[in-house]
C-alpha positions in Angstrom: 81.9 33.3 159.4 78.6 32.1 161.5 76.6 34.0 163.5 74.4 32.2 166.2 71.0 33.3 164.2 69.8 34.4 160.9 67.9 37.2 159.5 64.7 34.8 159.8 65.4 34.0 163.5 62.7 35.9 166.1 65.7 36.9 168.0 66.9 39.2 165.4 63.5 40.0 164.6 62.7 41.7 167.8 65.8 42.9 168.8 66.6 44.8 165.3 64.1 47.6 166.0 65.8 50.5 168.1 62.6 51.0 169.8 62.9 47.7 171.7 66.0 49.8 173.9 62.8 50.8 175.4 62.8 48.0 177.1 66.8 48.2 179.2 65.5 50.4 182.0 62.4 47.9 182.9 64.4 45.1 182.3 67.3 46.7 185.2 64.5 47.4 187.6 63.2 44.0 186.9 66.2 42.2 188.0 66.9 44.8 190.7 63.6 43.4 192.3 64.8 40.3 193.1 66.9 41.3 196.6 69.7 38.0 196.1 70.0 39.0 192.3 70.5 42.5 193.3 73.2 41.8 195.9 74.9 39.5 193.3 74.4 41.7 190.1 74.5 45.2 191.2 75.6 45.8 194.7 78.2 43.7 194.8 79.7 44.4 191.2 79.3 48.0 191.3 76.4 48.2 188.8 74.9 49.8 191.3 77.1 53.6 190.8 76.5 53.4 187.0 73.5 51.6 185.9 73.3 53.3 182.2 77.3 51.7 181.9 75.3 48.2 182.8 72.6 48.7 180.4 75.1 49.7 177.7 76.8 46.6 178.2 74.3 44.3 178.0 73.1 45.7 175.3 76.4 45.2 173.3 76.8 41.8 174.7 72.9 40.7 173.6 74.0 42.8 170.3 77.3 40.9 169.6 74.8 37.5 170.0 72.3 38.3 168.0 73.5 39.8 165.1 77.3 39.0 165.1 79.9 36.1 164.7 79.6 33.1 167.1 83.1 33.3 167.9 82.8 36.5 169.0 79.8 36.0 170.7 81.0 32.9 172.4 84.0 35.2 173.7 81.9 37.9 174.9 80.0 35.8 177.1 82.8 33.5 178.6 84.1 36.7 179.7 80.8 37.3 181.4 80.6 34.4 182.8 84.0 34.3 184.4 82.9 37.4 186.1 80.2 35.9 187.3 82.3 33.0 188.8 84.2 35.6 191.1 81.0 37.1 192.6 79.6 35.7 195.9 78.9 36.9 199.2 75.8 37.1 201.9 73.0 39.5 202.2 74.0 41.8 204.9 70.4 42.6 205.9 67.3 40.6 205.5 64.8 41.4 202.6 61.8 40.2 202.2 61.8 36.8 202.5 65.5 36.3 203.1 66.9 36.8 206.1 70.5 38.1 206.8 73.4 35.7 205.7 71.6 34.0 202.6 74.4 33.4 200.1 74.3 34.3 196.7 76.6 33.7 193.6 76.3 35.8 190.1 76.1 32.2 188.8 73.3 30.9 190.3 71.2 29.4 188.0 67.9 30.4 189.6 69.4 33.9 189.3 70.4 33.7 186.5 67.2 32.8 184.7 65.2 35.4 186.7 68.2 38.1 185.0 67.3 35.9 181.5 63.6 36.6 181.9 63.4 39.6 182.9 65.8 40.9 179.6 63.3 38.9 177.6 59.9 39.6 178.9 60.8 43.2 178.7 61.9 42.6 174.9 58.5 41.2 174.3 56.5 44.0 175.9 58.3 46.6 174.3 58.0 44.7 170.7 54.4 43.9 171.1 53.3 47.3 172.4 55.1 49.6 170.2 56.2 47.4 167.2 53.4 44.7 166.0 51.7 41.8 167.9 53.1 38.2 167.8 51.6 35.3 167.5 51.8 32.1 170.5 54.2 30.6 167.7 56.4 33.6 167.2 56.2 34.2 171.0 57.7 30.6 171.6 60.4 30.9 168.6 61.7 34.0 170.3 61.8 32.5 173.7 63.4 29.4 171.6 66.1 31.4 170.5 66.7 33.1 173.9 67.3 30.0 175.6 70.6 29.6 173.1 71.6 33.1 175.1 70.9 31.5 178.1 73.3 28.4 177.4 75.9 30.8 176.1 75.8 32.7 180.1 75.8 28.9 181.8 71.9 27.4 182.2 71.7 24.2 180.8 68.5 23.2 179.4 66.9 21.6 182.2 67.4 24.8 184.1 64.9 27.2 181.7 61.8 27.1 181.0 60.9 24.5 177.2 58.2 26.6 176.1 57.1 30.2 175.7 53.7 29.0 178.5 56.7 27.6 180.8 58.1 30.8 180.9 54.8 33.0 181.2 53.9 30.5 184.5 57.6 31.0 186.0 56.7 35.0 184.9 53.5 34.8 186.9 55.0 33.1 190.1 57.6 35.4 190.8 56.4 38.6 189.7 53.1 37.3 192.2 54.9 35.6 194.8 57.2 36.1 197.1 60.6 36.4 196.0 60.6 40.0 195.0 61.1 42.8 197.4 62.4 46.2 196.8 65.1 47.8 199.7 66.4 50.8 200.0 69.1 50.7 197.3 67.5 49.5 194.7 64.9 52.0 195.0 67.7 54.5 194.9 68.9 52.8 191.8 65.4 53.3 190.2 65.6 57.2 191.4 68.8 57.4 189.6 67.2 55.6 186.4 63.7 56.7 186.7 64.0 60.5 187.7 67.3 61.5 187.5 69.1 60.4 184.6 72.5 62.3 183.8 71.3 63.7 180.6 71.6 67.2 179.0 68.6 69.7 179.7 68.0 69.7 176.0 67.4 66.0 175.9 65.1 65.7 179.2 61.8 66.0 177.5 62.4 62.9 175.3 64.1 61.2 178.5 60.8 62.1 180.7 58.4 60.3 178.0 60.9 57.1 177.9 60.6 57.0 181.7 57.1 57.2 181.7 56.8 54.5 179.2 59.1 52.6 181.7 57.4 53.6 184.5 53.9 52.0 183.0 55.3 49.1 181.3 56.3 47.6 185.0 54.2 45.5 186.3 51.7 47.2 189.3 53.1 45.2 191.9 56.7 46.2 190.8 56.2 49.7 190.2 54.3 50.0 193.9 57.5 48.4 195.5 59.6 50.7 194.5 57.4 53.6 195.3 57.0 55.2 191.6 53.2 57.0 191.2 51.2 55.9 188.7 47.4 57.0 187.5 44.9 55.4 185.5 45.3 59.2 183.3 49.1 58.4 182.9 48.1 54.9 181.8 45.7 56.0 178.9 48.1 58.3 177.5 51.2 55.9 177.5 48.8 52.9 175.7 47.5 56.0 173.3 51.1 56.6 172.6 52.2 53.5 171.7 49.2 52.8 169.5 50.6 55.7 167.7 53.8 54.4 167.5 52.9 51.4 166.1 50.6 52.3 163.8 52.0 55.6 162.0 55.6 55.7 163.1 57.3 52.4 163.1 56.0 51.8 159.9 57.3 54.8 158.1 61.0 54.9 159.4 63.7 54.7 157.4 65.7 51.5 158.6 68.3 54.3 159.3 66.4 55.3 162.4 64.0 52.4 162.7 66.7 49.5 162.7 69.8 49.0 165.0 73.1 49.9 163.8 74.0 46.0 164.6 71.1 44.8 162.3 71.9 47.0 160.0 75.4 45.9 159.6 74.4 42.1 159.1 
């Protein structure tokens, strides 16, 4: 059977290494910045009471693309996409920039490239900072092979981005400009991510460091809208961290820890 990507693909390279989860909880505060996409993608769906059961299913959705059969991956996402079709509604409240009564629907194409980017960007940060640095080329094949994802949830071409610059430039303009704004729930949502996770006691250290990795990996603009603290201390120790990482722990895994169960299985 064919999958959608082969084991030479950037798509499978980046997302194979289990360190790239890192990157679920900025990618969900991300798209939680954008006030429509939040009111279309968590608030209205309910992602909003169980954000780790969102991030657990995107991951098995971008999973199933990546390193499974197309069929199956082709299935996965027409069911997503259906979903999507039955969301709509109105902001109730203004924010930011929109004012009460803007519509939204889950299949928006503006929305959904900003949910696109923001999985993507985050992938690329996490890689790059903990994993190994990537070249303009190997930036552009992943993004490449990303826009396939994107086709699979309902952007046609003309909607994305061509080219890995494209996509830094749309990155730039909406993390910069004025789309984003953070309200009340989603900062409440980032609480829930951020500080109070529902994990055992036992595993809380380990979940403090990941949320101070996510915490510094947003950008500064994001991370002051929704009100999380941040210091330039904080900041040296999470880069000094990852440096570590990269250098004397990726390296050394065993691909029982260091790769994905899915990889591992193609």
């Amino acid at each position: 059977m064919a999958s959608m990507f082969t084991d030479d693909s950037m798509l499978r390279r980046v997302h194979r290494e289990s360190v790239v989860a890192l990157s679920g909880p900025r990618a969900l505060l991300l798209q939680a910045a954008h006030p429509v996409a939040f009111a279309g993608f968590f608030a209205h769906t309910g992602a909003l009471d169980e954000p780790y059961e969102r991030l657990s299913r995107t991951a098995q959705v971008l999973d199933t693309i990546a390193f499974g059969e197309a069929a199956d991956a082709e299935r996965a996402t027409r069911v997503v996409r259906a979903m999507h079709g039955r969301v709509s509604g109105e902001l109730r409240e203004p924010a930011g920039r929109f004012p009460a009564g803007t519509p939204y629907r889950a299949d928006d194409p503006e929305l959904l490239l900003w949910i696109l980017a923001a999985l993507a960007n985050s992938a690329l940060v996490v890689y790059e900072r903990y994993v190994s640095s990537l070249s303009r080329d190997e930036r552009n094949a992943y993004w490449t092979d990303y826009r396939v994802i994107g086709s699979l949830f309902g952007l046609a071409d003309a909607e994305m981005p061509d080219t890995i610059e494209e996509l830094e430039a749309y990155w730039r303009d909406m993390v910069g400009g004025g789309d984003l704004f953070v309200g009340d729930e989603a900062r409440e949502l980032a609480i829930r991510i951020v500080l109070r996770p529902p994990v055992p006691l036992r595993a809380r250290p380990l979940l403090e460091l990941a949320n101070q990795i996510t915490i510094g990996l947003l950008p500064g603009r994001v991370r002051a809208m929704y009100g999380l603290r941040w210091d330039p201390l904080r900041g040296l120790a999470v880069r000094g961290g990852a440096e570590y990482v990269k250098r004397l722990v990726v390296p050394l895994l065993p691909p029982r820890l260091r790769l994905v169960p899915a990889a591992r299985a193609a």
